[in-house]
PDBQT receptor file of N, H, CA, C and O in Angstrom, charges set to zero:
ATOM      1  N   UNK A   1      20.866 285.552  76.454  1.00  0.00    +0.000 N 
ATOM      2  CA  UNK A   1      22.224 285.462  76.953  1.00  0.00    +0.000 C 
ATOM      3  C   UNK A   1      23.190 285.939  75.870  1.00  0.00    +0.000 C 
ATOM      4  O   UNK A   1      23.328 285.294  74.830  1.00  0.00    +0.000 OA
ATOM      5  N   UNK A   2      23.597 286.627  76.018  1.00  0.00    +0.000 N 
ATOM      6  H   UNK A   2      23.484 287.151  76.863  1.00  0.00    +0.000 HD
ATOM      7  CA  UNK A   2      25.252 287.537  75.392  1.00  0.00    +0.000 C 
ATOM      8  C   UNK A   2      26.379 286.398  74.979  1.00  0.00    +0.000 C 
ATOM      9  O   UNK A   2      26.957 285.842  75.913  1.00  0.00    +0.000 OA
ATOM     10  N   UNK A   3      26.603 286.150  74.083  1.00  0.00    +0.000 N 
ATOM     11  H   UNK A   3      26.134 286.601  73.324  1.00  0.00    +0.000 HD
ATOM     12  CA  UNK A   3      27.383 285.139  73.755  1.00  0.00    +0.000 C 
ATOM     13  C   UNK A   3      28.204 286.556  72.765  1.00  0.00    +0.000 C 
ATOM     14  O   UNK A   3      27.711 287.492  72.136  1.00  0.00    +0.000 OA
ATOM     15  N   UNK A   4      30.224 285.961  73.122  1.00  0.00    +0.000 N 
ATOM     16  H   UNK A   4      30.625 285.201  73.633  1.00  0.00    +0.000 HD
ATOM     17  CA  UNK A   4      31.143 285.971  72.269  1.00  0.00    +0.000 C 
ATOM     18  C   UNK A   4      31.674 285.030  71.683  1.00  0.00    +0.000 C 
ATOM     19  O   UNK A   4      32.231 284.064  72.204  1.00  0.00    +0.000 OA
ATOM     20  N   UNK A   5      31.501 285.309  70.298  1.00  0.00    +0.000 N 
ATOM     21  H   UNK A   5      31.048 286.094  69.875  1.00  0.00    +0.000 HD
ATOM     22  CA  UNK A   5      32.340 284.326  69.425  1.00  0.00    +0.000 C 
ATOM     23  C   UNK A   5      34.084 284.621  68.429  1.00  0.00    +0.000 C 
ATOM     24  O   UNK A   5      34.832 285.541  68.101  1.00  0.00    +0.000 OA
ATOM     25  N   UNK A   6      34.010 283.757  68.365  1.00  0.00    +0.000 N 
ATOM     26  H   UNK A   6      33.402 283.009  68.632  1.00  0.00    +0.000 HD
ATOM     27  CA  UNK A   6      35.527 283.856  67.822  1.00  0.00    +0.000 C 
ATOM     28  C   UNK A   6      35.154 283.943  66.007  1.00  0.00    +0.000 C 
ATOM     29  O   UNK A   6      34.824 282.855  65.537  1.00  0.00    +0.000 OA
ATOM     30  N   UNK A   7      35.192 285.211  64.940  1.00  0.00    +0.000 N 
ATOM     31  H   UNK A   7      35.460 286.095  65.322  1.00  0.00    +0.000 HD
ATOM     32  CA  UNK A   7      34.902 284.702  63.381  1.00  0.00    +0.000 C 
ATOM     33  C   UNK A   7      35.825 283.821  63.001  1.00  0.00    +0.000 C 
ATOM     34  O   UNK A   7      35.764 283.419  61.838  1.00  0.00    +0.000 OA
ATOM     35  N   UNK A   8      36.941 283.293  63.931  1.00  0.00    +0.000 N 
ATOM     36  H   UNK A   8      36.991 283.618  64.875  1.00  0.00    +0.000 HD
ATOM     37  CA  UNK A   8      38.308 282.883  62.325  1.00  0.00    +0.000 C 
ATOM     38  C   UNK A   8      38.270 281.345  63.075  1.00  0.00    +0.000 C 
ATOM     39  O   UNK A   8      38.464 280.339  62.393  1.00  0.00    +0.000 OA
ATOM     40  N   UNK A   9      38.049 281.272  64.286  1.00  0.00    +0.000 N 
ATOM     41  H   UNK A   9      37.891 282.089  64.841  1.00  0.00    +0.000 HD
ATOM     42  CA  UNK A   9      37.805 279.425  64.992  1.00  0.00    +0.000 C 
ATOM     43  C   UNK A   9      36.610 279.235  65.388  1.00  0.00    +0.000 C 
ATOM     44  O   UNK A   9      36.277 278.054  65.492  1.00  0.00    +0.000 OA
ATOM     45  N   UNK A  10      35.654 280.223  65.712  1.00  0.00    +0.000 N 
ATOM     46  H   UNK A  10      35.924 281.182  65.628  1.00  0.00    +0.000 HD
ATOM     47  CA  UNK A  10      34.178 279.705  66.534  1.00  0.00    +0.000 C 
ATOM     48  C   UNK A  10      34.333 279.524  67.650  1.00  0.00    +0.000 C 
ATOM     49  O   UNK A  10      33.260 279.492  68.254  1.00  0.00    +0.000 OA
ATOM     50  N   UNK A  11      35.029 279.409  68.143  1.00  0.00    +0.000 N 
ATOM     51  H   UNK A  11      35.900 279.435  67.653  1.00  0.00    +0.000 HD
ATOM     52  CA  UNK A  11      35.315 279.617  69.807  1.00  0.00    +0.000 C 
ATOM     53  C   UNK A  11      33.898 280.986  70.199  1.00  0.00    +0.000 C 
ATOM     54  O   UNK A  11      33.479 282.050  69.745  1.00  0.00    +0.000 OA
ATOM     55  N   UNK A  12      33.614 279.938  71.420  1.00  0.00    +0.000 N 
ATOM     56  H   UNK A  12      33.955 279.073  71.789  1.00  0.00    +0.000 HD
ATOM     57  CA  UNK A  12      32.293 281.381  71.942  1.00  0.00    +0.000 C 
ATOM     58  C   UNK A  12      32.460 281.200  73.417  1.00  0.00    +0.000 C 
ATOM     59  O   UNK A  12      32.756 280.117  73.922  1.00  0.00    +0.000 OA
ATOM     60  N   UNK A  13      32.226 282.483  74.197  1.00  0.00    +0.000 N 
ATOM     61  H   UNK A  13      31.985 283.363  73.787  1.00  0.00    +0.000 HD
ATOM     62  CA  UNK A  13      32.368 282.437  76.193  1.00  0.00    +0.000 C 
ATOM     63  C   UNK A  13      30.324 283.345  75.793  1.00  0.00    +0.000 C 
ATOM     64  O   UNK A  13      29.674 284.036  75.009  1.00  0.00    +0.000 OA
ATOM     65  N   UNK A  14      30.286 282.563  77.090  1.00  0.00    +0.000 N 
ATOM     66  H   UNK A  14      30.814 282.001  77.726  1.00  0.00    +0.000 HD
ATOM     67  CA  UNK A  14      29.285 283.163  77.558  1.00  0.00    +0.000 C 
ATOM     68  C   UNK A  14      29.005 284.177  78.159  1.00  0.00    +0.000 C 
ATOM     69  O   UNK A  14      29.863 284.994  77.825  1.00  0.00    +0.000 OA
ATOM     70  N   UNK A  15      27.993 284.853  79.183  1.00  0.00    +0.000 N 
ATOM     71  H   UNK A  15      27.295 284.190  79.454  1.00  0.00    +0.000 HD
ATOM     72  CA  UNK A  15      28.278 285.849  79.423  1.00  0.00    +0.000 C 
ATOM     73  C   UNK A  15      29.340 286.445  80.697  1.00  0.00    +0.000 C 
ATOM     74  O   UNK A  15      29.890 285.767  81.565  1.00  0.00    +0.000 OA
ATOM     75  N   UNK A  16      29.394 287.481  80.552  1.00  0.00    +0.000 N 
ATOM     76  H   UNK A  16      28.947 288.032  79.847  1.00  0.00    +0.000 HD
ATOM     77  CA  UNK A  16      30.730 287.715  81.565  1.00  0.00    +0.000 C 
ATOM     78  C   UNK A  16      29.821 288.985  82.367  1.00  0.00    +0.000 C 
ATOM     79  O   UNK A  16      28.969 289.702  81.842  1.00  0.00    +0.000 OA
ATOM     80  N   UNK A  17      30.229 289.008  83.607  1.00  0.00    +0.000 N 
ATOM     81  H   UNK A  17      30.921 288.425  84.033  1.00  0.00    +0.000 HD
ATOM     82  CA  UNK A  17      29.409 289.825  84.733  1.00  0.00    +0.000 C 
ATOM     83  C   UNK A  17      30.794 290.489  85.691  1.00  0.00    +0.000 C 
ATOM     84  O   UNK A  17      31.985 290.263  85.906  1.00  0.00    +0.000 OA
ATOM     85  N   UNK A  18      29.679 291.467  86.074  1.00  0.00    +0.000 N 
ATOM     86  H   UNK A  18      28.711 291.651  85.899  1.00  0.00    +0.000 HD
ATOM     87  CA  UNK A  18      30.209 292.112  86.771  1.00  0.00    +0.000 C 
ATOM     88  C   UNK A  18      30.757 291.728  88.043  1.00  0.00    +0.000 C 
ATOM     89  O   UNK A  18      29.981 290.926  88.563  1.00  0.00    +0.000 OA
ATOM     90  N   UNK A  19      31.884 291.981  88.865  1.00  0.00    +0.000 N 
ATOM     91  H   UNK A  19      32.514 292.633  88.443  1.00  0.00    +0.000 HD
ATOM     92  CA  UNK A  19      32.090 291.242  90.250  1.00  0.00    +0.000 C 
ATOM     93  C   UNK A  19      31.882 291.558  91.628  1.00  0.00    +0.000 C 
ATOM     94  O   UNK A  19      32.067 290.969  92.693  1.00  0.00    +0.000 OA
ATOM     95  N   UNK A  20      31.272 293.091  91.144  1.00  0.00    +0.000 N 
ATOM     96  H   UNK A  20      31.121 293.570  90.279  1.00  0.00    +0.000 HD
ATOM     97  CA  UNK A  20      31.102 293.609  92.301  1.00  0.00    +0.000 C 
ATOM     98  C   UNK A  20      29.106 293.866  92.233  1.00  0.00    +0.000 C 
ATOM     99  O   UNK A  20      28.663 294.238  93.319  1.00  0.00    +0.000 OA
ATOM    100  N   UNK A  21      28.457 293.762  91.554  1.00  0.00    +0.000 N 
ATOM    101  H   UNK A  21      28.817 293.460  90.672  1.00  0.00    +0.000 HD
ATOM    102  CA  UNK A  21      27.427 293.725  91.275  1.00  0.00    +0.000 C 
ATOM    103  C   UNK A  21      26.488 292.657  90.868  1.00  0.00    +0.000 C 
ATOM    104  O   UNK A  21      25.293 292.593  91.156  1.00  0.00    +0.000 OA
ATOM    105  N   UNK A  22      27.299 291.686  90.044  1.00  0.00    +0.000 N 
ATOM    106  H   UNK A  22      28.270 291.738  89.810  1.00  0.00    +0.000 HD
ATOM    107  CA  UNK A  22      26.871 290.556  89.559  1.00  0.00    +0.000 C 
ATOM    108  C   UNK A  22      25.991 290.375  88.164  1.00  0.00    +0.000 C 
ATOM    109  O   UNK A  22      25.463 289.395  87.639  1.00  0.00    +0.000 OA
ATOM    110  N   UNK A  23      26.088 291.878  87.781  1.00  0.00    +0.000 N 
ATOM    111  H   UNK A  23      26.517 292.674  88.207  1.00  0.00    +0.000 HD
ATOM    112  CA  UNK A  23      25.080 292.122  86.208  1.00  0.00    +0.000 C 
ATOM    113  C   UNK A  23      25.810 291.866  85.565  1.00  0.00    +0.000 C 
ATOM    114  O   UNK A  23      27.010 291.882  85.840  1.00  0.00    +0.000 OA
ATOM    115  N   UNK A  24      24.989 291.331  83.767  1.00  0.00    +0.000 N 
ATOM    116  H   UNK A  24      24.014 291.318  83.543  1.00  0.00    +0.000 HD
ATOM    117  CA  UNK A  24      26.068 291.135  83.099  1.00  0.00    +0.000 C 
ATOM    118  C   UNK A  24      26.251 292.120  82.338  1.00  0.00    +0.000 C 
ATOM    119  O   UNK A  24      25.333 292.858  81.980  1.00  0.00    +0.000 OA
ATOM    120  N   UNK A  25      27.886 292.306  81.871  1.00  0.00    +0.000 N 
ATOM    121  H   UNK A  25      28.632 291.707  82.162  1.00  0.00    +0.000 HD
ATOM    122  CA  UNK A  25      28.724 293.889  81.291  1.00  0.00    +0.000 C 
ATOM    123  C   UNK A  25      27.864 293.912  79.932  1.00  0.00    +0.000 C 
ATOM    124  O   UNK A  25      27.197 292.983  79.476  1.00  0.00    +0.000 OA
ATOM    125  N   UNK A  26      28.024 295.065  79.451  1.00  0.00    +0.000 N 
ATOM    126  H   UNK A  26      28.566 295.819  79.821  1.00  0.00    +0.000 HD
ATOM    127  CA  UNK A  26      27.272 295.718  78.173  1.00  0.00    +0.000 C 
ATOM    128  C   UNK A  26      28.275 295.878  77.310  1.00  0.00    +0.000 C 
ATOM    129  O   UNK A  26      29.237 296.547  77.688  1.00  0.00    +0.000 OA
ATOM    130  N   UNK A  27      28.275 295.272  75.895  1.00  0.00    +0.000 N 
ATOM    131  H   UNK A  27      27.494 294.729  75.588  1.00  0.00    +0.000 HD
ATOM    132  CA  UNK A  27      29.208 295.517  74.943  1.00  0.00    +0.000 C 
ATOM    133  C   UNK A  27      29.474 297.278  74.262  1.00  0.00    +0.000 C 
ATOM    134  O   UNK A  27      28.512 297.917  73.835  1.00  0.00    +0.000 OA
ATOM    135  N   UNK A  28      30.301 297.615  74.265  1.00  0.00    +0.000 N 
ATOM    136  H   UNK A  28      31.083 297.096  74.612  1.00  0.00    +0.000 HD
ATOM    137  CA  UNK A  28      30.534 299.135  73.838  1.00  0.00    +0.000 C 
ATOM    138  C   UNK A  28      31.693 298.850  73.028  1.00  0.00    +0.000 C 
ATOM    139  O   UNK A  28      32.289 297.783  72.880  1.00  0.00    +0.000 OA
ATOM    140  N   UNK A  29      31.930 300.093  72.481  1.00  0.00    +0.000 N 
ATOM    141  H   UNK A  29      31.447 300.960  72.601  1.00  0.00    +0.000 HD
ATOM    142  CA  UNK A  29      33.319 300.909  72.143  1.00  0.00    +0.000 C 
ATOM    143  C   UNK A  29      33.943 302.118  72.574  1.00  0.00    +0.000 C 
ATOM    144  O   UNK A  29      33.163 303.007  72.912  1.00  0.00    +0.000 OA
ATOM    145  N   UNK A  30      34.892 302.308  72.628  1.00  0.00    +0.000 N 
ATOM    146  H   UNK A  30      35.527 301.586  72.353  1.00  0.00    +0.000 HD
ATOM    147  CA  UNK A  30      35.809 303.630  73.115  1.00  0.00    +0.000 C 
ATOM    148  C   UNK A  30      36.173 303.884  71.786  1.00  0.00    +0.000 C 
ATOM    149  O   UNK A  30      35.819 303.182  70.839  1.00  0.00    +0.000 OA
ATOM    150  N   UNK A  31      37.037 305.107  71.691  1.00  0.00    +0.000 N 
ATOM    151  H   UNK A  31      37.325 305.677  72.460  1.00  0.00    +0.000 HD
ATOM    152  CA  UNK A  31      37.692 305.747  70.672  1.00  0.00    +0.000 C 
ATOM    153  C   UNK A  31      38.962 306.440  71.824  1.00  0.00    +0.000 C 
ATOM    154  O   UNK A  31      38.893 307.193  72.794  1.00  0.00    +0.000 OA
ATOM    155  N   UNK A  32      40.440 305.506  70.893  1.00  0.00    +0.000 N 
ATOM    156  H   UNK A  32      40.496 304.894  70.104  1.00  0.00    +0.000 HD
ATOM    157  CA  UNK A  32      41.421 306.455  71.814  1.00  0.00    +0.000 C 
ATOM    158  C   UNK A  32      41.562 308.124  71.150  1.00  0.00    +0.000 C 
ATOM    159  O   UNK A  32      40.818 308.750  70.396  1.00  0.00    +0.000 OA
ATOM    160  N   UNK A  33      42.897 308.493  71.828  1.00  0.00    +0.000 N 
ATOM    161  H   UNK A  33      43.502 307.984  72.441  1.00  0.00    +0.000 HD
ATOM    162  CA  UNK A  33      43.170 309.786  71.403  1.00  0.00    +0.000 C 
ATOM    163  C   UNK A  33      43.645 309.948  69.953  1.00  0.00    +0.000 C 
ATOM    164  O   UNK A  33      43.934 311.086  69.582  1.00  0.00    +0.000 OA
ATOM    165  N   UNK A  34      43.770 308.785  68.981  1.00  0.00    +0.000 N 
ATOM    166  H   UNK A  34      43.536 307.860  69.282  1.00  0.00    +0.000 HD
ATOM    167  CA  UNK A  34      44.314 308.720  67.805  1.00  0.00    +0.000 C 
ATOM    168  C   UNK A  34      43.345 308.701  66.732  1.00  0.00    +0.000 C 
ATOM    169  O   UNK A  34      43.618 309.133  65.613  1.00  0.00    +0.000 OA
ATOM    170  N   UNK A  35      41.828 308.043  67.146  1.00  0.00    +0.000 N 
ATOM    171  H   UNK A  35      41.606 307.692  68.056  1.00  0.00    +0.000 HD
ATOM    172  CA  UNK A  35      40.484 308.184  66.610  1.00  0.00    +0.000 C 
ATOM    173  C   UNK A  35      40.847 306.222  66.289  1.00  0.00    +0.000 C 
ATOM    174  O   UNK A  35      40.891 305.920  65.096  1.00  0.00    +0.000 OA
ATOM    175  N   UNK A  36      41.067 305.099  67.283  1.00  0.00    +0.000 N 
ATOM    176  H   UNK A  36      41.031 305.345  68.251  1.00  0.00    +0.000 HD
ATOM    177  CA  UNK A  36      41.276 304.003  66.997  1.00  0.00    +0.000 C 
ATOM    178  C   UNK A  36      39.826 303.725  67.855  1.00  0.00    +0.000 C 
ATOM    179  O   UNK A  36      39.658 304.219  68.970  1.00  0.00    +0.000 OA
ATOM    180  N   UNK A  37      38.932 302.979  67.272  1.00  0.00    +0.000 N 
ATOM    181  H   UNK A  37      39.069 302.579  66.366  1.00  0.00    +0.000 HD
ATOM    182  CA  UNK A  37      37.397 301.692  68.030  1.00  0.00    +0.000 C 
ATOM    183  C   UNK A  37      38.291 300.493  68.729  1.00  0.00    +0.000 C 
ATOM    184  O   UNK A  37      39.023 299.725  68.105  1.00  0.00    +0.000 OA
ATOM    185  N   UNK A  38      38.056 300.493  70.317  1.00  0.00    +0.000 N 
ATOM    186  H   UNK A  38      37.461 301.117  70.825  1.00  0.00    +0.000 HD
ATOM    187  CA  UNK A  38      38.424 299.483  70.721  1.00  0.00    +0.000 C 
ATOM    188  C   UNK A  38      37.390 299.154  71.390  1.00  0.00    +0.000 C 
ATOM    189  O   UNK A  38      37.077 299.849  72.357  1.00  0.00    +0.000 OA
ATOM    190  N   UNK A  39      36.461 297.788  70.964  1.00  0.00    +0.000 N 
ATOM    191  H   UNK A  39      36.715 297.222  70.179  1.00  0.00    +0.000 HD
ATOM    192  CA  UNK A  39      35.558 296.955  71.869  1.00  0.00    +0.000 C 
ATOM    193  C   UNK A  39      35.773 296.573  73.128  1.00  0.00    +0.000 C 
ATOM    194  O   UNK A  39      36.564 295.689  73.456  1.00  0.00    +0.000 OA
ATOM    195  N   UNK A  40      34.830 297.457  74.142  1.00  0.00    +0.000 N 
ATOM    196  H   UNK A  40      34.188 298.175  73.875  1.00  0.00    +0.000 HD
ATOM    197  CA  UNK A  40      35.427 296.703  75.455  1.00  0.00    +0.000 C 
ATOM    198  C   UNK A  40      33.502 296.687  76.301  1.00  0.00    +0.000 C 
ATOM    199  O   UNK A  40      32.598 297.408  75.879  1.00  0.00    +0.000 OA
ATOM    200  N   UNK A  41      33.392 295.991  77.130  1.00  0.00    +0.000 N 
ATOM    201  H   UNK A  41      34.126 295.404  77.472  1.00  0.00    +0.000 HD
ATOM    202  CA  UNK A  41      32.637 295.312  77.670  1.00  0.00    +0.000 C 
ATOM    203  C   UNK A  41      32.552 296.567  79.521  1.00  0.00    +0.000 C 
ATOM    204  O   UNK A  41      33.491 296.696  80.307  1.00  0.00    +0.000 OA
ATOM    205  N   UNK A  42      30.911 297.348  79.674  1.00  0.00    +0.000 N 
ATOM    206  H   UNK A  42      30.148 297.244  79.036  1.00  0.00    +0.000 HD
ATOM    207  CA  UNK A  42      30.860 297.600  80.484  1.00  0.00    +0.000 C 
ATOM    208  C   UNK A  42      29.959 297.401  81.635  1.00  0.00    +0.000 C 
ATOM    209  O   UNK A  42      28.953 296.727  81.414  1.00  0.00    +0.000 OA
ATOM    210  N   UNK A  43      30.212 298.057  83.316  1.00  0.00    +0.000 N 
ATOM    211  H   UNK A  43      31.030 298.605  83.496  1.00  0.00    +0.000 HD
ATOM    212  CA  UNK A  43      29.332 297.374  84.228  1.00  0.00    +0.000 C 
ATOM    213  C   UNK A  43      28.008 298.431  83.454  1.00  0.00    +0.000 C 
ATOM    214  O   UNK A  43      28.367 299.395  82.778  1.00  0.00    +0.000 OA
ATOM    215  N   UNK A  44      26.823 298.190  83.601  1.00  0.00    +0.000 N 
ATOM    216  H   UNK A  44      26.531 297.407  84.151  1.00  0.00    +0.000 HD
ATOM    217  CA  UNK A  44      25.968 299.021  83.858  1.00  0.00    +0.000 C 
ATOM    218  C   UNK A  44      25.474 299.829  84.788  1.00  0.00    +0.000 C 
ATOM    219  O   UNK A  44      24.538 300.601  84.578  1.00  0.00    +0.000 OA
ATOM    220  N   UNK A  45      26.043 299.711  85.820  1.00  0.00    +0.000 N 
ATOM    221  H   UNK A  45      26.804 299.084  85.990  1.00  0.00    +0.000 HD
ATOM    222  CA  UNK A  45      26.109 300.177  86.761  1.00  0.00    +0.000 C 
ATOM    223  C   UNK A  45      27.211 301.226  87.338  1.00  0.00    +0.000 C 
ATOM    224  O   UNK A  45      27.005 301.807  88.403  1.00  0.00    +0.000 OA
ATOM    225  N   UNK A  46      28.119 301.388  86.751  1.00  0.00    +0.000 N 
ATOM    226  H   UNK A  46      28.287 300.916  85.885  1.00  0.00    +0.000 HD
ATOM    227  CA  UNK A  46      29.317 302.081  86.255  1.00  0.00    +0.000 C 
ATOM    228  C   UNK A  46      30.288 301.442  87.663  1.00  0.00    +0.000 C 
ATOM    229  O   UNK A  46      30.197 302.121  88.686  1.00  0.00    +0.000 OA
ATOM    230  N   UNK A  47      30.924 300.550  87.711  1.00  0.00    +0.000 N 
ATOM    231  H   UNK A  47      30.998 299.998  86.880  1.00  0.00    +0.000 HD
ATOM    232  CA  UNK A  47      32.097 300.023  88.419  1.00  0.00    +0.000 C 
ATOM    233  C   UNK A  47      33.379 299.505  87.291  1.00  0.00    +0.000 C 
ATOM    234  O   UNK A  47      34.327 298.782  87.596  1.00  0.00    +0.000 OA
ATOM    235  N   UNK A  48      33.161 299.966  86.232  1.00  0.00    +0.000 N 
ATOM    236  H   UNK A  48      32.390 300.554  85.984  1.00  0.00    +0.000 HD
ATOM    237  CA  UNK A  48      34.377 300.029  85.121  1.00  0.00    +0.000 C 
ATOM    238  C   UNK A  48      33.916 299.306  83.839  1.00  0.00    +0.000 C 
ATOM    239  O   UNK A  48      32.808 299.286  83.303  1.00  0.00    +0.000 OA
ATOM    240  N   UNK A  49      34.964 298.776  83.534  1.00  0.00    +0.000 N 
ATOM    241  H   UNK A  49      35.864 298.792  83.970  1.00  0.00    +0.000 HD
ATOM    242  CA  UNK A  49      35.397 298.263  82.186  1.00  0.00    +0.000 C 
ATOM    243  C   UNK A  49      35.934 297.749  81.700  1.00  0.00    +0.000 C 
ATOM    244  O   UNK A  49      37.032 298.256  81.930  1.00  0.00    +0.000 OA
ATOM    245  N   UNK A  50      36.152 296.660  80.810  1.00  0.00    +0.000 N 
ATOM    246  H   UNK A  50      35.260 296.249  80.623  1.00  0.00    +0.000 HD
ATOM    247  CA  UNK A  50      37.657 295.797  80.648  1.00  0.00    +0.000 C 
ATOM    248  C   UNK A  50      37.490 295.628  79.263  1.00  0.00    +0.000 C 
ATOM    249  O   UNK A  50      36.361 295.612  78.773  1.00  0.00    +0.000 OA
ATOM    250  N   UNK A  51      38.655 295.482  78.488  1.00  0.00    +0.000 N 
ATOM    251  H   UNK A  51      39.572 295.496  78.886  1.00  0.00    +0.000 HD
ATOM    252  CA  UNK A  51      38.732 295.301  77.057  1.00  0.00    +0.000 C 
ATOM    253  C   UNK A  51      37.998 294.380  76.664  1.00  0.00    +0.000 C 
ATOM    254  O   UNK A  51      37.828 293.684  77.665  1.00  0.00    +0.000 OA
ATOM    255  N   UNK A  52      37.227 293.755  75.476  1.00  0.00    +0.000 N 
ATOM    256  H   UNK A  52      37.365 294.321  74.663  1.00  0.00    +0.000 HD
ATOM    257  CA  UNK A  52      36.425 293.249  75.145  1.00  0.00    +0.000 C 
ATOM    258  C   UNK A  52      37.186 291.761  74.743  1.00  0.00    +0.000 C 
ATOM    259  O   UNK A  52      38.347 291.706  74.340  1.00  0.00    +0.000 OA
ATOM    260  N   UNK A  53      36.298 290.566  74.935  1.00  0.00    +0.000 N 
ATOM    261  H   UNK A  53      35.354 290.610  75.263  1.00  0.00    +0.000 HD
ATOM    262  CA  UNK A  53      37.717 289.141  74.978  1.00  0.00    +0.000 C 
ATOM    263  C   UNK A  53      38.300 289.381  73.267  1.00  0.00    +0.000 C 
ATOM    264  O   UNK A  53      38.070 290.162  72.344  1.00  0.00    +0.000 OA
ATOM    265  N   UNK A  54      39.145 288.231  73.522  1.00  0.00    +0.000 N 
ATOM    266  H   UNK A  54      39.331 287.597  74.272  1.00  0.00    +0.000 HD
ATOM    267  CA  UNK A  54      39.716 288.397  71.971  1.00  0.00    +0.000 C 
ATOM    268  C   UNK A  54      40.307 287.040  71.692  1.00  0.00    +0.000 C 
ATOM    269  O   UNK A  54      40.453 286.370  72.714  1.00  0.00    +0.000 OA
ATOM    270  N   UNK A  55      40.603 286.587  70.811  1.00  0.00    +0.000 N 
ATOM    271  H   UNK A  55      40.485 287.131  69.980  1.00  0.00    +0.000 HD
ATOM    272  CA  UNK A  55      40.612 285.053  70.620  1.00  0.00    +0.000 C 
ATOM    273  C   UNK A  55      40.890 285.024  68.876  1.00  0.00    +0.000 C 
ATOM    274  O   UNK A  55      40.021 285.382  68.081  1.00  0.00    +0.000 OA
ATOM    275  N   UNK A  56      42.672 284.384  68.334  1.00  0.00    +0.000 N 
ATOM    276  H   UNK A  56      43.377 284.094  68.980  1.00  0.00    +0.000 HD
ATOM    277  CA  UNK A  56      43.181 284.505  67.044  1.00  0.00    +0.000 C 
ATOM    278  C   UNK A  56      42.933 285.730  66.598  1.00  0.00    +0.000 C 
ATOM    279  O   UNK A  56      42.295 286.100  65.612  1.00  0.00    +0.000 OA
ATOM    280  N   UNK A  57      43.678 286.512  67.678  1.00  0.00    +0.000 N 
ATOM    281  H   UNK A  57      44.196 286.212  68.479  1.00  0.00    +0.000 HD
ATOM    282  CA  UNK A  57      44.659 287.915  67.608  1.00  0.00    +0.000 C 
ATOM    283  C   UNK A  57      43.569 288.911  67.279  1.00  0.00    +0.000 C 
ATOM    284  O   UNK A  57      43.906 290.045  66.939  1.00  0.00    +0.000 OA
ATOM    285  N   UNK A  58      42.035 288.520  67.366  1.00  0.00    +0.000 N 
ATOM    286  H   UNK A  58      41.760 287.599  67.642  1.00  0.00    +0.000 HD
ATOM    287  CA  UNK A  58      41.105 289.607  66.909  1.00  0.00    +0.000 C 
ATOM    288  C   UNK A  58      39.813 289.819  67.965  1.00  0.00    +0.000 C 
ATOM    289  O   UNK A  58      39.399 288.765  68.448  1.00  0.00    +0.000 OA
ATOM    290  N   UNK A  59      39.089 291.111  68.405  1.00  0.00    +0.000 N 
ATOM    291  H   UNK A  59      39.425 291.967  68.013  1.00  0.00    +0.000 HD
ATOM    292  CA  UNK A  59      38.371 291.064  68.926  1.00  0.00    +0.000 C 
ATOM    293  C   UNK A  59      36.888 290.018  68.998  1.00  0.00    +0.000 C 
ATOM    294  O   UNK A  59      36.120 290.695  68.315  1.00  0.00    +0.000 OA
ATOM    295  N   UNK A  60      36.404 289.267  69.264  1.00  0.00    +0.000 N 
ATOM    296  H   UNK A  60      37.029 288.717  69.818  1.00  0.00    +0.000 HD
ATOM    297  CA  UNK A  60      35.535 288.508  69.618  1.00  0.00    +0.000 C 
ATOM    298  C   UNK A  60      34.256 289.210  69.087  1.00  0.00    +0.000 C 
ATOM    299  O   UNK A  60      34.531 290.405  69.187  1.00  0.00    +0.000 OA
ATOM    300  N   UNK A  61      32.933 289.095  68.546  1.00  0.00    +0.000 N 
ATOM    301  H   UNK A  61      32.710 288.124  68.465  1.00  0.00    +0.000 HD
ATOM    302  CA  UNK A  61      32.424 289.731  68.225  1.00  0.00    +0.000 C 
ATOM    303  C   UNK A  61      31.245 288.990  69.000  1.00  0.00    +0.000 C 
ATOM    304  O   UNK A  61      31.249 287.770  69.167  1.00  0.00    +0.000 OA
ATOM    305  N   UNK A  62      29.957 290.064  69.584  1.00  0.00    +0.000 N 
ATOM    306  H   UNK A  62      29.954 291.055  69.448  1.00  0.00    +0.000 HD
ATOM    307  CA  UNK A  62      29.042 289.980  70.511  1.00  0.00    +0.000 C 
ATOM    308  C   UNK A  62      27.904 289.059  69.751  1.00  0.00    +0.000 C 
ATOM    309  O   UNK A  62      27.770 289.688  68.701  1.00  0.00    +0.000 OA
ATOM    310  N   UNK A  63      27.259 288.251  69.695  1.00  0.00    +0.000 N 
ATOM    311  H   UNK A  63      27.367 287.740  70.548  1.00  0.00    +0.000 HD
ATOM    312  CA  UNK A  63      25.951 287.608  69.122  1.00  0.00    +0.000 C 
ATOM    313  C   UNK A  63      24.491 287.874  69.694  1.00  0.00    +0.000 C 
ATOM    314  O   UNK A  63      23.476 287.860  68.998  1.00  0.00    +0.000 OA
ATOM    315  N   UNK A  64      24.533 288.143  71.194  1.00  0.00    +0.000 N 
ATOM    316  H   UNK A  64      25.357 288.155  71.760  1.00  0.00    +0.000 HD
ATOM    317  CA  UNK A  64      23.374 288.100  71.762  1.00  0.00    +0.000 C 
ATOM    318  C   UNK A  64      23.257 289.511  72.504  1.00  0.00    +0.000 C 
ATOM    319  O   UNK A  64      22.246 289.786  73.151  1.00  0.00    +0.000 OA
TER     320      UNK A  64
């Protein structure tokens, strides 16, 4: 199981799934047009994408 945690409180969510499929999303990165890594979380199945959680102003980092 895919666990996010929080480095600066420990705060952790479990896994997060897809809603139209029910799989759970795959951790990635994008690169915008400026050359910036933003962690975001996808379907495997390709029905999208959503920014990756974030928790004390910083991205959440994946454990599992």
């Amino acid at each position: 199981m895919a666990v996010y945690k929080c480095e600066v409180c420990g705060m952790s969510l479990g896994t997060i799934t897809c809603g139209t499929c029910e799989k759970e999303l795959a951790h990635d990165t994008i690169t915008t047009d400026d050359g910036e890594k933003i962690a975001v979380s996808k379907c495997p199945d390709g029905h999208g994408m959503v920014k990756s959680p974030m928790c004390c102003g910083q991205d959440m980092t994946r454990t599992g």
